[in-house]
C-alpha positions in Angstrom: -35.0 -19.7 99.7 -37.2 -22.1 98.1 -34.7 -24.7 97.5 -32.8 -23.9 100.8 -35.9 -25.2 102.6 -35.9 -28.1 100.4 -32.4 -29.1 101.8 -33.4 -28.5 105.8 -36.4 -30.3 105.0 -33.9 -33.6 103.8 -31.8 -32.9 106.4 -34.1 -33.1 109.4 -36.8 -35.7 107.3 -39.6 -33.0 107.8 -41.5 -31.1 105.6 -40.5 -27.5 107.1 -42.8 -25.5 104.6 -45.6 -26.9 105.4 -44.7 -26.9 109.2 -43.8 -23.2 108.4 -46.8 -22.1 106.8 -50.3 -24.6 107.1 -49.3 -26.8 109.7 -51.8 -26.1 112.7 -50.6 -25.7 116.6 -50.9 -28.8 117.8 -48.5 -30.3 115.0 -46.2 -27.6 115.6 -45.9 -28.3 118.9 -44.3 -31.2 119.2 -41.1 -30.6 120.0 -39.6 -32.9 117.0 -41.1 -30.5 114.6 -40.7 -27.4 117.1 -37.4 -27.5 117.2 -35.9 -27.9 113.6 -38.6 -25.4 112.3 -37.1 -22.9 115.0 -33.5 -22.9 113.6 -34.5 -23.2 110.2 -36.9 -19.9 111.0 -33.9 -18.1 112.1 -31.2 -19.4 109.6 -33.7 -18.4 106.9 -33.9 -14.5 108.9 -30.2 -14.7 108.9 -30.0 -15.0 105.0 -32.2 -12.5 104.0 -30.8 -10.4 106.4 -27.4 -10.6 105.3 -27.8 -11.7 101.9 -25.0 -14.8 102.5 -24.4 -16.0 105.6 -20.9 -15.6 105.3 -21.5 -12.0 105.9 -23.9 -12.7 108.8 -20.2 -12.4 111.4 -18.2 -9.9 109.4 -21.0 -7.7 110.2 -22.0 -8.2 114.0 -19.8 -7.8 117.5 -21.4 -10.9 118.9 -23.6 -13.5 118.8 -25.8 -15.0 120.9 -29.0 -17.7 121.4 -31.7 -19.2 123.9 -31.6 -22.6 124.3 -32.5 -24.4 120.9 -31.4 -20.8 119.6 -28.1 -21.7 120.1 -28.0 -24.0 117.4 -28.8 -20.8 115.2 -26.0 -18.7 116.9 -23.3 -21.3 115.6 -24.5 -20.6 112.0 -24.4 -16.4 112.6 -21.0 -16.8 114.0 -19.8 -19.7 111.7 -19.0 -22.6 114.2 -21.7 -25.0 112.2 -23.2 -25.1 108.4 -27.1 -24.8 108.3 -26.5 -28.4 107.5 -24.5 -29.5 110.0 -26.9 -27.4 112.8 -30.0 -28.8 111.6 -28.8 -32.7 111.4 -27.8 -31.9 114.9 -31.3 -30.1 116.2 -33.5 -32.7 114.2 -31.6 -35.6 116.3 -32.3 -33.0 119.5 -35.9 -32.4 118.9 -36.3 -36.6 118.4 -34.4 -37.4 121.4 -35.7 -34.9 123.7 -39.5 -35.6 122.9 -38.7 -39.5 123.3 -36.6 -38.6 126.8 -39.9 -36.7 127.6 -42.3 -39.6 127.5 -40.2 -42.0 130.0 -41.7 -39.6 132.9 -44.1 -37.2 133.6 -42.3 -34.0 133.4 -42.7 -30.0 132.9 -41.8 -26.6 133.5 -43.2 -23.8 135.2 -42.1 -19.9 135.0 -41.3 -18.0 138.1 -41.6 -14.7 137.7 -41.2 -12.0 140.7 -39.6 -12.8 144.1 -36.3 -12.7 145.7 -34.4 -14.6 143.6 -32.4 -16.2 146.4 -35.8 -17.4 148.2 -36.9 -18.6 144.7 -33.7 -20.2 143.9 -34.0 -21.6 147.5 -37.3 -22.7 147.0 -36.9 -24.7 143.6 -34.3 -26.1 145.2 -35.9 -27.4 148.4 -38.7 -28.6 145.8 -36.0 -30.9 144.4 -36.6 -29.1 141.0 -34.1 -27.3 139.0 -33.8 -23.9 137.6 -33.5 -24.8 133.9 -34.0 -21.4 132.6 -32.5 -18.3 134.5 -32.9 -15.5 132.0 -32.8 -12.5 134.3 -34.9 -9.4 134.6 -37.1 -11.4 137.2 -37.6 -14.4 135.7 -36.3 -17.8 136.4 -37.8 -21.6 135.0 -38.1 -24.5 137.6 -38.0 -27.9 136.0 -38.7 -31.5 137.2 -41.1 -33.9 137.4 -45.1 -33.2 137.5 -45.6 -34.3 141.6 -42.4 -32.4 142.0 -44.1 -28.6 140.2 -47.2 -29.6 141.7 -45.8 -29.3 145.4 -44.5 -26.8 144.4 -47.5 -24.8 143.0 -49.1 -25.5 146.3 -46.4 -23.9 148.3 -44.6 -21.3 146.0 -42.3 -18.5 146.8 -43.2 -15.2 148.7 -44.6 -12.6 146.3 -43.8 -14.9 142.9 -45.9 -16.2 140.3 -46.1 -19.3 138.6 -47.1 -19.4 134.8 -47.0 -23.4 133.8 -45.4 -23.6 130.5 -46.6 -25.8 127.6 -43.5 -27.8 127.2 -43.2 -31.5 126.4 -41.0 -32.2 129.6 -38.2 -30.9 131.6 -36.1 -29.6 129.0 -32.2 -28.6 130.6 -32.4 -31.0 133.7 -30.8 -34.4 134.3 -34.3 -36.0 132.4 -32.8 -34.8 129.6 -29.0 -37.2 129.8 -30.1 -39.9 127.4 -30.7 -37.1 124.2 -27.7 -35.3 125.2 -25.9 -38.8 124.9 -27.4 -39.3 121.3 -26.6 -35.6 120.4 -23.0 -36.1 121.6 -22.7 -39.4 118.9 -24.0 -37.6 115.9 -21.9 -34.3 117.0 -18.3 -36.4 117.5 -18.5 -36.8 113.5 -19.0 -33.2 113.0 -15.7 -30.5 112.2 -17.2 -27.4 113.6 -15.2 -24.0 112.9 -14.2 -21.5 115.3 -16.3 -18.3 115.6 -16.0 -15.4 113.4 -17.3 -13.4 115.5 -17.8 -13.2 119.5 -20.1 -15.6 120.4 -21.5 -16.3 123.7 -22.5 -19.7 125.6 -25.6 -20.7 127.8 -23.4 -22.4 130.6 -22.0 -19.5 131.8 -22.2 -16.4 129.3 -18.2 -16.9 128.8 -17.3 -15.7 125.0 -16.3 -19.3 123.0 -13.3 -18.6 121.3 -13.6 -22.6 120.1 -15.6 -24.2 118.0 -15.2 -27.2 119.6 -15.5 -26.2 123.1 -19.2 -24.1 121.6 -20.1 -27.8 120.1 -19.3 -29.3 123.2 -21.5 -26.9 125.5 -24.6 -27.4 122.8 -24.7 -30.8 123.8 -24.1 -30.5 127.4 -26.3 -27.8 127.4 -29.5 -30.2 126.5 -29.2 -31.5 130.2 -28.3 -28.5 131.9 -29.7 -25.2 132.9 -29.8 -22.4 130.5 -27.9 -19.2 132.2 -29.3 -16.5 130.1 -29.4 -13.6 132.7 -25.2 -14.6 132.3 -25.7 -14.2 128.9 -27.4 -10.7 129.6 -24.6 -9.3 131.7 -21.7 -10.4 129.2 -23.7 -7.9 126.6 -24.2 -5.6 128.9 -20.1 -6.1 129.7 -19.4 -6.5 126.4 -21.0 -2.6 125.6 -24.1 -3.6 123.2 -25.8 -0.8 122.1 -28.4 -2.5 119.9 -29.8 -6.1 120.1 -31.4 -8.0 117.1 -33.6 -11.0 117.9 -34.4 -13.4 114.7 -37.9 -14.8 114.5 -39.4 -16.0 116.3 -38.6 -13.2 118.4 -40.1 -11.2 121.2 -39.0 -13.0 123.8 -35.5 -12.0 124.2 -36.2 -8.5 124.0 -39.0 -8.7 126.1 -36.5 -9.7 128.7 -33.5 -6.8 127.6 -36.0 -4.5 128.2 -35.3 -4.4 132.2 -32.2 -6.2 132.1 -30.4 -4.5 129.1 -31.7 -0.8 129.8 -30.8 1.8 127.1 -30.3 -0.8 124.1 -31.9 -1.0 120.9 -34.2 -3.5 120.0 -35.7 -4.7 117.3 -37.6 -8.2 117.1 -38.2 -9.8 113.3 -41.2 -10.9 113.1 -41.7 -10.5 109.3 -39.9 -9.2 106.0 -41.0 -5.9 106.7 -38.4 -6.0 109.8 -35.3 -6.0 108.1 -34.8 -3.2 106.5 -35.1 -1.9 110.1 -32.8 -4.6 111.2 -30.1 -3.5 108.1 -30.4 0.3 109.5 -29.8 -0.7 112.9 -26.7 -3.1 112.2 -25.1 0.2 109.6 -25.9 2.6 112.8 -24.3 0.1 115.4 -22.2 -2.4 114.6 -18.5 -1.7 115.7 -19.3 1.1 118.1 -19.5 1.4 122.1 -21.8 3.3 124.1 -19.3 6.0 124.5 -19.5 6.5 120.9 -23.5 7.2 120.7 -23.0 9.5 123.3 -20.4 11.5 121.0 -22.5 11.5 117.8 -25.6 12.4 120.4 
């Protein structure tokens, strides 16, 4: 793994170990250094989950990831190398931060409400909902007098957590890195999933590699429709969810919005031999299945 690292850390010009391990918060949260170390985190999971990647799709019924985390979802299913993915987040993380610092700009978490009267609401703010991931819980984007009207005049029975973001990640602030993103991915040959694989925009399976490389970069200026995402598994007959580090997030949220499913978030080594038992006990089966071995 040692020399793996040593690669990413080429790749994306950063020292990932030491981001990994000794770098302190504030360096970590920068979203140039956030962003690669992120992928890198779960590629690294992936391996030692799996032994070789190569057996990360053979051995799962789909795939999915969470903004940035989709760049790690095209490695499980195959679409891009851990070389390829983390050339493309490095150039992400850089653009992003620099498309950032042209305006004041943030994020704030709405959680509770009627989602239409939220939805209305962060609309009439002239803010956009970047992240919509379900179970209660949608992101409103835009600029900082733009969250601060709204703060002063929020939805009925909602509350607002203000995130610790750089800027307004998945809104139209975001077009000028998309554009660089697009430049370095039009050189790239991505590969077509091995495995069902699911995309932000809309939750839709991506039976394309490069329609999935396509919606990565679009996906930089537009919002993140995870509670689609949530559905399609549901759909799709999931019976066990895995989230690589750093996780808790995602199955935070599946627990009201993917009732009855497994989880299991890796947060350390000691995780995956859970994670190995879970994939042996589920992969390849359907609800209805369970129910007959119950």
């Amino acid at each position: 793994m040692a020399e793996r690292f040593a690669e990413w850390s080429e790749v994306t010009g950063l020292d990932l170990v030491r981001y990994g391990t000794t770098a302190d918060a504030d360096e970590i949260r920068d979203t140039a250094v956030a962003q690669p170390l992120l992928v890198s985190a779960g590629i690294a999971a992936t391996t030692a989950l799996f032994g070789e990647l190569a057996e990360a799709a053979a051995s799962i019924d789909v795939a999915a990831g969470h903004s940035v985390g989709e760049f790690t979802a095209a490695v499980v299913a195959g679409v891009l190398s851990p070389r390829d993915s983390l050339a493309l987040v490095a150039e992400r993380g850089r653009s992003m931060a620099e498309a950032s610092a042209v305006t004041p700009t943030g994020m704030t978490a709405v959680l509770g409400g009627d989602r239409d009267e939220v939805l209305a609401a962060i609309e009439a703010a002239g803010l956009t909902p970047a992240n919509d991931n379900g179970s209660g819980q949608i992101v409103a984007a835009g600029t900082a007098e733009q969250l601060e009207a709204f703060a002063a005049a929020p939805p009925a029975k909602a509350r607002l957590r203000p995130l610790a973001v750089a800027g307004a990640f998945h809104t139209r602030h975001m077009a000028p890195a998309a554009e660089r993103v697009d430049a370095l991915a039009s050189g790239l040959s991505p590969s077509d999933p091995r495995t069902r694989l699911l995309s932000n925009r809309d939750g839709a399976v991506v039976a394309s590699g490069a329609d999935y490389l396509s919606r990565l970069v679009s996906q930089i200026s537009s919002p993140v429709r995870w509670d689609a995402c949530s559905t399609a598994l549901a759909d799709l007959g999931v019976t066990a969810l895995i989230e690589l580090p750093p996780a808790g997030t995602l199955t935070g949220l599946a627990k009201r919005g993917l009732r009855g499913v497994e989880r299991l978030a890796v947060k350390s080594p000691d995780d995956l031999d859970r994670a190995r038992e879970l994939i042996k006990a589920h992969a390849g089966l359907t609800p209805a299945d369970l129910e007959g071995h119950a």
